[in-house]
C-alpha positions in Angstrom: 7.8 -28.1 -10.6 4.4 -29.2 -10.1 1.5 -27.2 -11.5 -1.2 -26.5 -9.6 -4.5 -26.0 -10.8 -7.0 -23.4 -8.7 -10.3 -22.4 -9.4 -10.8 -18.8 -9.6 -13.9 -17.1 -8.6 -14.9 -13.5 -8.9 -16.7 -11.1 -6.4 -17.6 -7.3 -6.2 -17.3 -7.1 -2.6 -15.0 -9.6 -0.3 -15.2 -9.5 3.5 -12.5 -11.4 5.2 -13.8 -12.4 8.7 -17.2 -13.6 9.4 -17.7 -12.2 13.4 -20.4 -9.9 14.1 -18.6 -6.9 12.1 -18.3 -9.0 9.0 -21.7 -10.2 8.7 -23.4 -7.3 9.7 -21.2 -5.6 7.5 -21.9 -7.8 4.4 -25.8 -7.5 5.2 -25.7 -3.8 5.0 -23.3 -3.7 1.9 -26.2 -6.0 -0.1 -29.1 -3.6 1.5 -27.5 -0.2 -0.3 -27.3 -2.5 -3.1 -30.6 -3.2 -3.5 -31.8 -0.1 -2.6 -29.5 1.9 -5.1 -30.3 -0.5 -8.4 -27.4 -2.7 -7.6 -29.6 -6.3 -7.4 -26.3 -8.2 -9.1 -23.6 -7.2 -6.8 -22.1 -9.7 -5.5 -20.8 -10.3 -1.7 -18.2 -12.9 -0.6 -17.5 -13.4 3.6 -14.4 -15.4 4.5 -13.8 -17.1 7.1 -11.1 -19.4 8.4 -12.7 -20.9 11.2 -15.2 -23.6 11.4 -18.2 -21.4 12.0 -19.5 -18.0 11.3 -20.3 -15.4 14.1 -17.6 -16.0 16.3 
């Protein structure tokens, strides 16, 4: 069996699905953040289309 390598990335926070809901969604998530001493949290969107905000 083949052994496939995969790079591995970590987040605090992952939104699957980048529409309106996701975005606005990951926006708001880094705004409490910030405003509650959280400036390192991190914040991934996925998205399996081409584009965002579909």
């Amino acid at each position: 069996m083949e052994h496939i390598e995969r790079e591995a990335m970590e987040f605090d926070v992952v939104i699957v699905g980048a529409g309106p809901s996701g975005l606005s969604a990951a926006i708001k998530i880094r705004q409490l953040a910030i405003e509650n001493n959280l400036p390192d949290l991190s914040v991934c969107v996925v998205e399996k289309g081409s584009e965002v905000g579909a």
